[in-house]
MISETOR-656488 format. One line per field, with one value per atom (N, C-alpha, C, CB): atom name; x, z, y. Coordinates in steps of 0.05 Angstrom, whole numbers. Each point is the difference from the previous one (the first is absolute). Last residue first. Glycine has a CB too. Layout:
REM residues N
atom: c(CA,...)
x: c(X,...)
z: c(Z,...)
y: c(Y,...)
REM end
This chain:
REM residues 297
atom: c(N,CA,C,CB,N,CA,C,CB,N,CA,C,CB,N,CA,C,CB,N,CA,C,CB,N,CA,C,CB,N,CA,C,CB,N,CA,C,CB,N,CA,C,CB,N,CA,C,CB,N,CA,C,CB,N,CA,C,CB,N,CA,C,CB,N,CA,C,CB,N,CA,C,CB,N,CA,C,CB,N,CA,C,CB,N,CA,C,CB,N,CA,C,CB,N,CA,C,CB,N,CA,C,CB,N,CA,C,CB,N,CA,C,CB,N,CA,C,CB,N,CA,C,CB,N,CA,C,CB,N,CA,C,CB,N,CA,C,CB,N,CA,C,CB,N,CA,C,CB,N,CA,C,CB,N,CA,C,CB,N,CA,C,CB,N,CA,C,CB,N,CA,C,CB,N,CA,C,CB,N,CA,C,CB,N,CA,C,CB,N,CA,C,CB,N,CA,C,CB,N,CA,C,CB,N,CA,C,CB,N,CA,C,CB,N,CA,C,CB,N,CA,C,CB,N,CA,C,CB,N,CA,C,CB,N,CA,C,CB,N,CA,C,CB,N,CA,C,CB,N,CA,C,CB,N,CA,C,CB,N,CA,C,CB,N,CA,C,CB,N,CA,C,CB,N,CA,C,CB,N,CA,C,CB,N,CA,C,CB,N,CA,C,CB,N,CA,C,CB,N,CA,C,CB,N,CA,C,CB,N,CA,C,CB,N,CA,C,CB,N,CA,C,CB,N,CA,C,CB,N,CA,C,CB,N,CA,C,CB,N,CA,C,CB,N,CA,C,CB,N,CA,C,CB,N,CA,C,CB,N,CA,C,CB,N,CA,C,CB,N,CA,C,CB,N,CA,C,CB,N,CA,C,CB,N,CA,C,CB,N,CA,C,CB,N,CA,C,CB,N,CA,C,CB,N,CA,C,CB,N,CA,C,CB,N,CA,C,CB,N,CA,C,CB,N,CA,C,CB,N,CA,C,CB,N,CA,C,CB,N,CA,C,CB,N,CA,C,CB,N,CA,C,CB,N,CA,C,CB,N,CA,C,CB,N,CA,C,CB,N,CA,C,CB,N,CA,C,CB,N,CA,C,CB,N,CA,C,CB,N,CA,C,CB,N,CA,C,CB,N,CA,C,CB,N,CA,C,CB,N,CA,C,CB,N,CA,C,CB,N,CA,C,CB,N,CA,C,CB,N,CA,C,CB,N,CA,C,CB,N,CA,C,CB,N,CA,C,CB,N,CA,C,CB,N,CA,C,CB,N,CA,C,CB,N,CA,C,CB,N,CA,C,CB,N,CA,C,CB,N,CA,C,CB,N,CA,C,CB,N,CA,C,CB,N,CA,C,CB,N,CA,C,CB,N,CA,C,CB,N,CA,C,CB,N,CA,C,CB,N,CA,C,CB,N,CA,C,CB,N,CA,C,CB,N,CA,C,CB,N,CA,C,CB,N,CA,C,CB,N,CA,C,CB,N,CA,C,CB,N,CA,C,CB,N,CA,C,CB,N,CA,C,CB,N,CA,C,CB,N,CA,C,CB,N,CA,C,CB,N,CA,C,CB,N,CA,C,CB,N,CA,C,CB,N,CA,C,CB,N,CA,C,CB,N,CA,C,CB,N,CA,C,CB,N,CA,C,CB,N,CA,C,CB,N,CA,C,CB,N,CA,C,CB,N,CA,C,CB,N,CA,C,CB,N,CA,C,CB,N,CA,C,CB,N,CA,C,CB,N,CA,C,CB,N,CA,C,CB,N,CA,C,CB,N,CA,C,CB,N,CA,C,CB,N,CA,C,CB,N,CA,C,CB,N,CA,C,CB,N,CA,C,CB,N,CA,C,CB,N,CA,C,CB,N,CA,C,CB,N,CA,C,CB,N,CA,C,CB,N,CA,C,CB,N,CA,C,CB,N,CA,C,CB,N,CA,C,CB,N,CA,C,CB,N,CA,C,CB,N,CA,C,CB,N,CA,C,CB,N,CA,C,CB,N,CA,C,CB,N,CA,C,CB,N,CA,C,CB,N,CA,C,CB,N,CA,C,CB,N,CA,C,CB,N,CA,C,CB,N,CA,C,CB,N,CA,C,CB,N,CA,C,CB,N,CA,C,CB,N,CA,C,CB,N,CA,C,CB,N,CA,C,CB,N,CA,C,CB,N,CA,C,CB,N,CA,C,CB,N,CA,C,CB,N,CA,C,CB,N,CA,C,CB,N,CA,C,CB,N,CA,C,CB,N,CA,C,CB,N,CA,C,CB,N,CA,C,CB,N,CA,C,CB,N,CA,C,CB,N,CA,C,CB,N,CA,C,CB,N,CA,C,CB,N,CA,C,CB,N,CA,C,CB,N,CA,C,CB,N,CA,C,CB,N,CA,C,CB,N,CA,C,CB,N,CA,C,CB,N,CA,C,CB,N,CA,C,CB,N,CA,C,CB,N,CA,C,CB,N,CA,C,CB,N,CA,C,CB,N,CA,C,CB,N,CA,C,CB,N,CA,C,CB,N,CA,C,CB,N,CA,C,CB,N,CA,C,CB,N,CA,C,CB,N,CA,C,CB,N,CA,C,CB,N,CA,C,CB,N,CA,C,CB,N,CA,C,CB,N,CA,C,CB,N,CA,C,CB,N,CA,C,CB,N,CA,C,CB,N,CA,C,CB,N,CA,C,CB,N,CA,C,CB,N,CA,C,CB,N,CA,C,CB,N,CA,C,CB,N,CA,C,CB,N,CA,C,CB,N,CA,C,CB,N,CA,C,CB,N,CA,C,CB,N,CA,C,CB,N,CA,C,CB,N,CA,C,CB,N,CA,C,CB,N,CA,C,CB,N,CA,C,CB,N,CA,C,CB,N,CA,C,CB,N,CA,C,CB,N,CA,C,CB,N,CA,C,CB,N,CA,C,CB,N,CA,C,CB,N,CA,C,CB,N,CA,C,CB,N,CA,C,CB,N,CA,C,CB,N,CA,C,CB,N,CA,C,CB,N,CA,C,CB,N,CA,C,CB,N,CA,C,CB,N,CA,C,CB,N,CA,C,CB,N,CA,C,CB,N,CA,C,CB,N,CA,C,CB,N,CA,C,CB,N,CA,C,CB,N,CA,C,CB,N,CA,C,CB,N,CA,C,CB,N,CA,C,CB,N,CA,C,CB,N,CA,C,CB,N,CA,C,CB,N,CA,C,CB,N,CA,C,CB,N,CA,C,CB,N,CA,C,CB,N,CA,C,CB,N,CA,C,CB,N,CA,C,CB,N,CA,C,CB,N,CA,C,CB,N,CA,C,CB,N,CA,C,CB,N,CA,C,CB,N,CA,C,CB,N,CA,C,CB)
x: c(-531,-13,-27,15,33,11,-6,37,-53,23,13,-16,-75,29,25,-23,-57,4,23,-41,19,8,4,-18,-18,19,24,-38,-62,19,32,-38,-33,11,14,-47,18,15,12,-30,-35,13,31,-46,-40,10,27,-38,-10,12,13,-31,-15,29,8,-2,-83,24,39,-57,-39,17,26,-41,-3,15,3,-9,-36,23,11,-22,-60,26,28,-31,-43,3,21,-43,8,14,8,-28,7,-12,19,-32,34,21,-14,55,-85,0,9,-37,53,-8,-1,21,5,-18,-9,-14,90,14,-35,48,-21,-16,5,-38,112,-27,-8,3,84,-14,-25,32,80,-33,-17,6,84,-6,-27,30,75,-27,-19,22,73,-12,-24,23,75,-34,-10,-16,117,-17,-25,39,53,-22,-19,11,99,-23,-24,30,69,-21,-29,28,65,-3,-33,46,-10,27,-33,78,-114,7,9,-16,2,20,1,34,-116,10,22,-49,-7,3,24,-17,-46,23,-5,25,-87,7,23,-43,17,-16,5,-19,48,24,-22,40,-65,0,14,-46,41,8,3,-21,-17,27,13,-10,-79,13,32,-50,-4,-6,16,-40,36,10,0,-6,-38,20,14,-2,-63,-6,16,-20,58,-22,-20,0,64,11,-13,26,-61,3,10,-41,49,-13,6,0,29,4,-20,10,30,-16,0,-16,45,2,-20,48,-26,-3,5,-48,60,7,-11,-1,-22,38,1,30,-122,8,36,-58,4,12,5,-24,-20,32,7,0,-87,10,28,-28,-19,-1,5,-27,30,18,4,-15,-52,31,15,-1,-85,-3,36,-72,45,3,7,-29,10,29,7,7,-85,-3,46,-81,35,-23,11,-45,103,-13,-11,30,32,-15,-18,8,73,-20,-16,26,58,-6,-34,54,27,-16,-21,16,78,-18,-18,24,16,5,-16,0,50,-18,4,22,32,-5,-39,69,3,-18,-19,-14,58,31,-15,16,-76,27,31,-24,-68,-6,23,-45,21,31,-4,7,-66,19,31,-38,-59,8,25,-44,-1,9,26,-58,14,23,17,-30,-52,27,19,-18,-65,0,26,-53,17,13,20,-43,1,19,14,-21,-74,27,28,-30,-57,17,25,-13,-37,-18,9,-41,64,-2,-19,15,22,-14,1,-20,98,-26,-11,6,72,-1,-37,59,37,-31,-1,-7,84,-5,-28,36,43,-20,-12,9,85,-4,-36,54,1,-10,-16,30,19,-36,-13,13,77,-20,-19,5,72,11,-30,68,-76,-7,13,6,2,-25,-3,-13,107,-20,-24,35,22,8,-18,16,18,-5,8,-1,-48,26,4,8,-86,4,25,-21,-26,-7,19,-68,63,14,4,-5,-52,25,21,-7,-101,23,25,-26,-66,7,23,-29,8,-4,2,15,-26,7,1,-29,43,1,1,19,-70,31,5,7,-52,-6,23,-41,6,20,-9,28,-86,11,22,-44,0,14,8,16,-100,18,15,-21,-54,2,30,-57,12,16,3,21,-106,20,17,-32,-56,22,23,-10,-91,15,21,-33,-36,3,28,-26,-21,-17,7,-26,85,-7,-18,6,70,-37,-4,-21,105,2,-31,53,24,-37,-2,-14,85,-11,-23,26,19,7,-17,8,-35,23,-2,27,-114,13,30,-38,-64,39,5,8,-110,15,30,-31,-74,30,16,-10,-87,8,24,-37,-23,13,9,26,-68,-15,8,5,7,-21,-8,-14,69,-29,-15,20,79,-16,-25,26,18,-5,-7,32,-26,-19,2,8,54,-26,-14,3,84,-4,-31,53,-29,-3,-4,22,9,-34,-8,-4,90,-21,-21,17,55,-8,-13,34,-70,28,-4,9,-62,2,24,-49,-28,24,3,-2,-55,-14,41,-64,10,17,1,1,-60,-12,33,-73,41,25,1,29,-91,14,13,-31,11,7,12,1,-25,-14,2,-15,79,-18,-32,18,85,-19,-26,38,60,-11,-20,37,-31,4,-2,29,-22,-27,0,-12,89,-21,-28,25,49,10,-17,49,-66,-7,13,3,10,-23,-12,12,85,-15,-35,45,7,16,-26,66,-73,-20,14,-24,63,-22,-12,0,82,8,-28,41,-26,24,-4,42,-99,-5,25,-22,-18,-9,4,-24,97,-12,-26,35,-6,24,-15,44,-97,1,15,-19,-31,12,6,30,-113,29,12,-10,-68,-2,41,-72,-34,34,3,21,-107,8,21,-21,-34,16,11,6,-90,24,7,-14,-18,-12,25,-47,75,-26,-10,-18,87,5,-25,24,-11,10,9,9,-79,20,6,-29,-38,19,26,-49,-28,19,19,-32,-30,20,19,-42,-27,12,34,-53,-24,21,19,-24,-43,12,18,-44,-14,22,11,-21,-45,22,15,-22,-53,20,31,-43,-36,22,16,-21,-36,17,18,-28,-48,33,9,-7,-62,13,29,-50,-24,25,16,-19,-40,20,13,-28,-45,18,20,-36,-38,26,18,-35,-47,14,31,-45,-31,15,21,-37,-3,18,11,-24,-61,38,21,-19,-69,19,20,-31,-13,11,3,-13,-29,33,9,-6,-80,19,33,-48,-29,3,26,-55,60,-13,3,-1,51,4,-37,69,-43,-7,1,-45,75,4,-3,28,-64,18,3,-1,-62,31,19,-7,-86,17,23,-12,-5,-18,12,-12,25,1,-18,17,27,-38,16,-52,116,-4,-28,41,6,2,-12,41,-74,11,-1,-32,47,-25,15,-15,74,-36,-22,10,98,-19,-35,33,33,4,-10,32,-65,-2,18,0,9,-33,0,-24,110,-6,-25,16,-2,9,5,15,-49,-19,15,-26,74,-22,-17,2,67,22,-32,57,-74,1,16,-5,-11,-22,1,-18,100,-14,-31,36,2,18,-8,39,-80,-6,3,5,40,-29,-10,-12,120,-23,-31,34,63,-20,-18,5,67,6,-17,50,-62,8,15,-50,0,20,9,-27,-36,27,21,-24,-56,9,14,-23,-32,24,18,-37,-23,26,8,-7,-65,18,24,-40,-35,18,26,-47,0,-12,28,-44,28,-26,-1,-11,81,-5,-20,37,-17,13,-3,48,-67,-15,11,-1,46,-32,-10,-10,90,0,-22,28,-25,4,2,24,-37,-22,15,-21,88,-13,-28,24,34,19,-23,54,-70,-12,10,3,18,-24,-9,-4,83,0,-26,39,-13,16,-9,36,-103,32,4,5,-73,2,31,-53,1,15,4,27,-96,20,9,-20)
z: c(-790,-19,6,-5,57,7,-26,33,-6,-14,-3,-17,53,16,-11,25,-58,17,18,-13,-72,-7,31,-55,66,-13,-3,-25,40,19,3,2,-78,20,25,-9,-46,-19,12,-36,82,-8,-9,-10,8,19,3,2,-79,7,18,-13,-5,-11,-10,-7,57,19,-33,40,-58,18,14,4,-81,-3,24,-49,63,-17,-10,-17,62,18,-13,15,-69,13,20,-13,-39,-18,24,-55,104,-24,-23,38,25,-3,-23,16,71,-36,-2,-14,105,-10,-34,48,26,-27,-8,8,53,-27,-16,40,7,13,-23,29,-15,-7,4,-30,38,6,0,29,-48,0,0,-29,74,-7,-11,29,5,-5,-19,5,55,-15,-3,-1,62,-9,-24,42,16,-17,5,-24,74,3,-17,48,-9,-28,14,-43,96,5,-32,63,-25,-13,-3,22,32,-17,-4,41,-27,8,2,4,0,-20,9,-8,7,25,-18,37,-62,-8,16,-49,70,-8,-4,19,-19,14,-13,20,-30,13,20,-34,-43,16,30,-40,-57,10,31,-30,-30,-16,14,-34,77,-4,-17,5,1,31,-3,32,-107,6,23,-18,-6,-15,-2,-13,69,6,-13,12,-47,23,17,-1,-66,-15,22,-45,77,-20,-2,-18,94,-28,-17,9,96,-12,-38,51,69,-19,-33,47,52,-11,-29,33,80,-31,-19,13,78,-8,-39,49,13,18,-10,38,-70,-7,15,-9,-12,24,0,25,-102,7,29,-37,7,-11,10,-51,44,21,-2,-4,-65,21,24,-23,-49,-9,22,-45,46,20,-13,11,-46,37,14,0,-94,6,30,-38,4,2,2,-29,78,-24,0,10,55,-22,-15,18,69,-18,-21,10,92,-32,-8,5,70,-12,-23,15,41,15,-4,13,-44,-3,19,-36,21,16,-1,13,-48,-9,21,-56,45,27,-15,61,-102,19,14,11,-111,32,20,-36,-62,13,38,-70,8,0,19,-59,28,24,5,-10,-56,25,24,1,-75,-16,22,-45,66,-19,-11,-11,54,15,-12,20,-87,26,20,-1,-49,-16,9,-34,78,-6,-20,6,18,21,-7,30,-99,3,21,-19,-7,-7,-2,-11,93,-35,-8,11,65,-26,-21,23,78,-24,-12,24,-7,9,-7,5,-16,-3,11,-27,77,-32,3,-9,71,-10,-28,23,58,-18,-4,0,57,-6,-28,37,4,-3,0,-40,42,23,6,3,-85,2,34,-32,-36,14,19,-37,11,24,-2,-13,-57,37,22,-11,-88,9,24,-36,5,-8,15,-16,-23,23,-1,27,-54,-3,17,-37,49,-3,-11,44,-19,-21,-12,7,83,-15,-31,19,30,12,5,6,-50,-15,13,-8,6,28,-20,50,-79,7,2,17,-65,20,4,9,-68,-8,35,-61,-13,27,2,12,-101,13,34,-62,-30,19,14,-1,-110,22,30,-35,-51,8,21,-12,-91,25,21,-28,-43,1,22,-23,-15,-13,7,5,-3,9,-17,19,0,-25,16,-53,88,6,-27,58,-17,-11,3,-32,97,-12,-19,45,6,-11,-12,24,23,-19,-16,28,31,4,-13,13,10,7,7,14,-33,-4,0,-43,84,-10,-4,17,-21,16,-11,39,-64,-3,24,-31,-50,24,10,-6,-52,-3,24,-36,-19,26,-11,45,-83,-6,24,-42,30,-13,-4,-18,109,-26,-19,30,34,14,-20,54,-47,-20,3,-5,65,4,-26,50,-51,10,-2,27,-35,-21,6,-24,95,-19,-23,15,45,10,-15,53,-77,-3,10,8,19,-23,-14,7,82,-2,-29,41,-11,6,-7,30,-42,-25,9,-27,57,6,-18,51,-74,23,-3,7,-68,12,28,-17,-96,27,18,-37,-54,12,42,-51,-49,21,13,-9,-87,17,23,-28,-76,29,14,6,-113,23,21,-27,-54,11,19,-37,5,18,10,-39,3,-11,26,-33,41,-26,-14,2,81,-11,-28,36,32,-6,-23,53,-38,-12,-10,21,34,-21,-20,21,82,-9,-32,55,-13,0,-14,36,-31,-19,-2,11,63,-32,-24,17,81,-12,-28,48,-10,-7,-4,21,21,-29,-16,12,84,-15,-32,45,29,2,-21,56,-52,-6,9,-7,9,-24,-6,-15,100,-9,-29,25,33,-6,-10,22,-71,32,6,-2,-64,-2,31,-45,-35,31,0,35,-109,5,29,-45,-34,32,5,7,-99,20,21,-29,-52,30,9,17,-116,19,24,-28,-82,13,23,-49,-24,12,20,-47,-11,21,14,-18,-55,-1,36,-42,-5,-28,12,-40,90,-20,-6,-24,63,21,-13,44,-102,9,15,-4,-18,-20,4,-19,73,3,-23,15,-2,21,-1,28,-86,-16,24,-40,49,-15,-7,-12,67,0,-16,28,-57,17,27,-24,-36,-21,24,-68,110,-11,-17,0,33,15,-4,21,-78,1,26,-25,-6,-19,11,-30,96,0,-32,32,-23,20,6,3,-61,-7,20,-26,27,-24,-2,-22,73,16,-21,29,-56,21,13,7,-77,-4,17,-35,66,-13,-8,-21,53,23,-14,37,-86,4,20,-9,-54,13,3,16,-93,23,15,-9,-54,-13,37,-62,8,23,-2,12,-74,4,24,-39,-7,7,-1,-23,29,-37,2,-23,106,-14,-36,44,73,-18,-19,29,40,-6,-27,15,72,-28,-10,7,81,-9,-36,44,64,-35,-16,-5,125,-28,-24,14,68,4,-16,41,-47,7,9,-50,39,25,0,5,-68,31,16,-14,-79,7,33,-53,21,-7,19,-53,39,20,0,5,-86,24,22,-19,-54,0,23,-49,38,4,11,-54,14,27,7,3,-95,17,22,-26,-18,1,5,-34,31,22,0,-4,-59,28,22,-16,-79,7,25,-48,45,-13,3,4,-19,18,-9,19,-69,4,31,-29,-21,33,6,18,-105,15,22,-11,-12,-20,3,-24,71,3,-11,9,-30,24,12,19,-90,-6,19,-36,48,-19,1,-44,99,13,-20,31,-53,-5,8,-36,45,-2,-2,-24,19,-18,10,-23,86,-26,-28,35,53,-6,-29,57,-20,-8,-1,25,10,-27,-16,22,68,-16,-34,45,33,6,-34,72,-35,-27,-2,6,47,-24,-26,42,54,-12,-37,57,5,-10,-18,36,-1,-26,5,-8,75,-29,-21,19,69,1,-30,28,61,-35,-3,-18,98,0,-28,46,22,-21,-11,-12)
y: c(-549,-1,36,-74,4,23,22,-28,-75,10,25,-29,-4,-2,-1,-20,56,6,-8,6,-46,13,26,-26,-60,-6,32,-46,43,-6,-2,-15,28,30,-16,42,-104,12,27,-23,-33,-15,13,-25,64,-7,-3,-15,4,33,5,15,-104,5,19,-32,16,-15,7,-65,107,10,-14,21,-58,17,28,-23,-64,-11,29,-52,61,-14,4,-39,59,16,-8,14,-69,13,27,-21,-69,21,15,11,-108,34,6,-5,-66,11,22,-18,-47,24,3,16,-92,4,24,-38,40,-30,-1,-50,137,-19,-25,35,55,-11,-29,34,44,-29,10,-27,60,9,-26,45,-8,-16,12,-29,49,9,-21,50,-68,3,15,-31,46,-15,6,2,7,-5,-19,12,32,-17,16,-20,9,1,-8,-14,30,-6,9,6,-10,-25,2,-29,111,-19,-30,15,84,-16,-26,29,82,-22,-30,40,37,-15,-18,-1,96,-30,-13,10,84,-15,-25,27,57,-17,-13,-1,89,-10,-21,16,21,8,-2,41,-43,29,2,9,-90,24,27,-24,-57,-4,22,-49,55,7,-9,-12,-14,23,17,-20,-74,7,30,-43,-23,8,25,-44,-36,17,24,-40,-17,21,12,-30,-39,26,4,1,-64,3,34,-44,8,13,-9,38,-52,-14,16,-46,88,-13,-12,25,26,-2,-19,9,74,-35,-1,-14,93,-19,-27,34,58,-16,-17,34,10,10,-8,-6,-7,26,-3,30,-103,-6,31,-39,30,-18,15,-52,64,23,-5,18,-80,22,18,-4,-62,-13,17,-54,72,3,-14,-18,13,24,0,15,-96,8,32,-42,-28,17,13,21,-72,-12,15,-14,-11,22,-11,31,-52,-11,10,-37,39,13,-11,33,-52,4,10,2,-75,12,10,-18,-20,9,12,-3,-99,34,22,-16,-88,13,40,-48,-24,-19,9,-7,23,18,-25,56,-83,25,10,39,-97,-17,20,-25,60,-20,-14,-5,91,-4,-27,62,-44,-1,3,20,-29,-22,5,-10,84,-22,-32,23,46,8,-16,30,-43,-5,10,-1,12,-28,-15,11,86,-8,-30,27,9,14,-9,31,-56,-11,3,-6,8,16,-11,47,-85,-10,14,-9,50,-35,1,-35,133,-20,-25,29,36,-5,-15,11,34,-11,-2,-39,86,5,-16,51,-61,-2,11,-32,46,0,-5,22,-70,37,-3,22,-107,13,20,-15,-28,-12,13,-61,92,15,-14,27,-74,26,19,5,-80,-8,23,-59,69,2,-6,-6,45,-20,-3,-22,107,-12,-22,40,64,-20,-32,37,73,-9,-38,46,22,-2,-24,50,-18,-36,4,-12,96,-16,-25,30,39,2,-27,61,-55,3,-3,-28,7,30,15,-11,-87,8,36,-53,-59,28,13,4,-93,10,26,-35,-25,11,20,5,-71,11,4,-15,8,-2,3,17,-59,24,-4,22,-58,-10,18,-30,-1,13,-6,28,-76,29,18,0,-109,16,28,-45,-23,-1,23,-15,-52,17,-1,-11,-26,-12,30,-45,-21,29,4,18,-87,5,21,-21,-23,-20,14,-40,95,-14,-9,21,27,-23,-6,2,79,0,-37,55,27,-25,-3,-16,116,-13,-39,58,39,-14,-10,23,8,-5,-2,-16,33,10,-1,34,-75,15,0,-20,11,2,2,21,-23,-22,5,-13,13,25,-23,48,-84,24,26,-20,-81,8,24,-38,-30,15,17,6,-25,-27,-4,-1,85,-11,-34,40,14,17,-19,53,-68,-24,20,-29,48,-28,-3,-14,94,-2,-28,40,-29,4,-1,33,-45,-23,2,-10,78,-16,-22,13,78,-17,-22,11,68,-16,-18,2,75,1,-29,63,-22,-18,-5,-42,91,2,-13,41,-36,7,-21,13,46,-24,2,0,22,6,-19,28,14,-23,2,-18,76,-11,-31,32,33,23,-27,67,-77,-14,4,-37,72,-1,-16,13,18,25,-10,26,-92,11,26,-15,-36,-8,11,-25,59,8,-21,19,-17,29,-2,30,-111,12,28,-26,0,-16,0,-29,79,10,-10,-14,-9,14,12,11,-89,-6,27,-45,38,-6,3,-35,53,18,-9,0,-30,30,12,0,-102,20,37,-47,-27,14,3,-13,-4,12,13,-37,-11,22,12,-3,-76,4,34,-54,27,7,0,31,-54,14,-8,-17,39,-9,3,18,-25,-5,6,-31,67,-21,5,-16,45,0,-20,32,8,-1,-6,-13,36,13,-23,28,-44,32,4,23,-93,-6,25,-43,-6,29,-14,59,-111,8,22,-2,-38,-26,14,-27,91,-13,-31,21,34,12,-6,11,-70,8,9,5,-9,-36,9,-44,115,-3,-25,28,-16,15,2,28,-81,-6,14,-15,41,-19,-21,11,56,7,-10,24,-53,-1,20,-2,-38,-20,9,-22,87,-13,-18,11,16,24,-10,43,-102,14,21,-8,-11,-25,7,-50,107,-4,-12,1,-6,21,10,8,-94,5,26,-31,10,-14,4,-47,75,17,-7,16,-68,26,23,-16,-68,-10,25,-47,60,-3,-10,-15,22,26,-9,27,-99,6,32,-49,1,-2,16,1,-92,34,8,-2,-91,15,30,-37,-45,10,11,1,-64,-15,22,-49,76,-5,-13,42,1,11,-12,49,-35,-19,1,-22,96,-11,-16,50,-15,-8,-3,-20,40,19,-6,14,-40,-18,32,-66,58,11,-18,63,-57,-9,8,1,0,33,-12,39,-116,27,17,-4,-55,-17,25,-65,80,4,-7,-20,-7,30,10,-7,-85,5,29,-45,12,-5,7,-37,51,19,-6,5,-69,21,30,-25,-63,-2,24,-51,51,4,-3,-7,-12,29,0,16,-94,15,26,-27,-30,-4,14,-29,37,11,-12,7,-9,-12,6,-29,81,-12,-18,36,38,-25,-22,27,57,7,-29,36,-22,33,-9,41,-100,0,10,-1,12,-23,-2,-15,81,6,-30,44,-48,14,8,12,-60,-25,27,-40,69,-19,-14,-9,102,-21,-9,2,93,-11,-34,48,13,-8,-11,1,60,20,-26,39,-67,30,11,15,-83,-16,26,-51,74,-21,-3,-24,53,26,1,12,-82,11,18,-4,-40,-17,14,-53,101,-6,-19,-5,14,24,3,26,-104,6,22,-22,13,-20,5,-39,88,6,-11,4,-19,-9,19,-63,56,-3,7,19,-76,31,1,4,-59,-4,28,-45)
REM end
């Protein structure tokens, strides 16, 4: 039998008033309960910490060493059960992130939390948005940011933001304007399945493209930036990924007639997860830098 909080709780009681009627009062128990509470005490450390003496409980050599002992761990746990009740600045959380926004949006908010609340860490977890969905399925992080669909009974989802995706390429000579099916022949480089980038893309020219050509598929959007330099293909990409190379004349934005394509950002968690105090005010820093990242903010 394993000793438990409440024992030591009622062991520490009866030490300090000596008699079952007032700790019984104090503690709202019934004197029974608190002796069966002392015997199952005695029964794990295998000694009787008490010598019954005058219908009272006087402690033994062996009770006043377990006492001197178990007192100071007891209030020090206490004072961490306090501690962690009361403040939401201090221990760690999980986060994981598809990749778009974990490499362009998520270390801002990472790195601008931690800085301001030195005691809480943030164990930063990266994968496509299938995989992310099956971390938080799995209980593996307690927050994820995702785009593209989230469609799990077990996992719940609030919309953080909206980003653009947009055709981009090397080749000055895609620039010109023109509708999506004159390119679906040209080369294409996209993500892997299961990203949500690829997955809104597709979805968004299935009605205009019969047969796209895709000749490459990439886990990572850095890796299809450095694709894209050779000019001979192209690719589908979220603005804010982009947003750099399009400025410096890198790569171009592809004019292409009728063509929008929007996604959502999503944040999702496990439908029974408990929101600490700690959750609850990173997810709405989060939350709050996203917003303000894609506004330009």
């Amino acid at each position: 039998m394993n000793i438990t909080l409440r024992q030591i709780e009622i062991f520490l009681n009866v030490v300090e008033k000596g008699h079952l009627t007032q700790v019984s009062k104090d503690m709202d128990l019934s004197q029974s309960a608190i002796s069966m509470s002392i015997k199952e005490l005695e029964t794990s450390i295998g000694r009787p910490l008490f010598d019954r003496i005058n219908k009272r409980l006087v402690l033994n050599e062996v009770g006043r060493a377990f006492h001197k002992e178990i007192k100071p761990l007891y209030k020090k746990t206490l004072d961490i059960q306090t501690e962690f009740q009361n403040t939401p600045n201090k221990g760690i959380i999980r986060v994981g992130a598809s990749t778009t926004l974990v490499d362009y949006i998520m270390p801002q908010i990472v790195c601008k939390y931690m800085n301001s609340y030195p005691e809480v860490r943030i164990s930063l977890k990266n994968g496509n948005t299938k995989s992310i969905i099956e971390m938080v399925r799995e209980g593996l992080i307690d927050v994820g940011f995702v785009e593209g669909s989230v469609n799990d009974p077990e996992v719940l989802k609030e919309k953080v933001g909206v980003d653009e995706l947009i055709v981009v390429t090397a080749n000055e000579a895609f620039t010109k304007s023109c509708f999506i099916d004159s390119l679906a022949s040209e080369r294409w480089v996209l993500r892997e399945q299961g990203s949500g980038t690829r997955d809104v893309f597709l979805n968004c020219i299935k009605d205009k493209v019969d047969s796209l050509n895709i000749f490459l598929e990439l886990g990572h959007t850095e890796s299809i930036k450095n694709v894209l330099q050779n000019k001979n293909c192209l690719s589908c990409l979220s603005k804010i990924a982009v947003e750099n190379e399009l400025k410096d004349g890198k790569l171009y934005k592809v004019d292409v007639k009728k063509f929008e394509c929007h996604r959502e950002f999503y944040m999702i968690y496990h439908k029974n997860k408990f929101h600490s105090g700690l959750f609850d005010k990173f997810t709405f820093f989060a939350k709050k830098m996203i917003t303000q990242i894609l506004e330009g903010k």
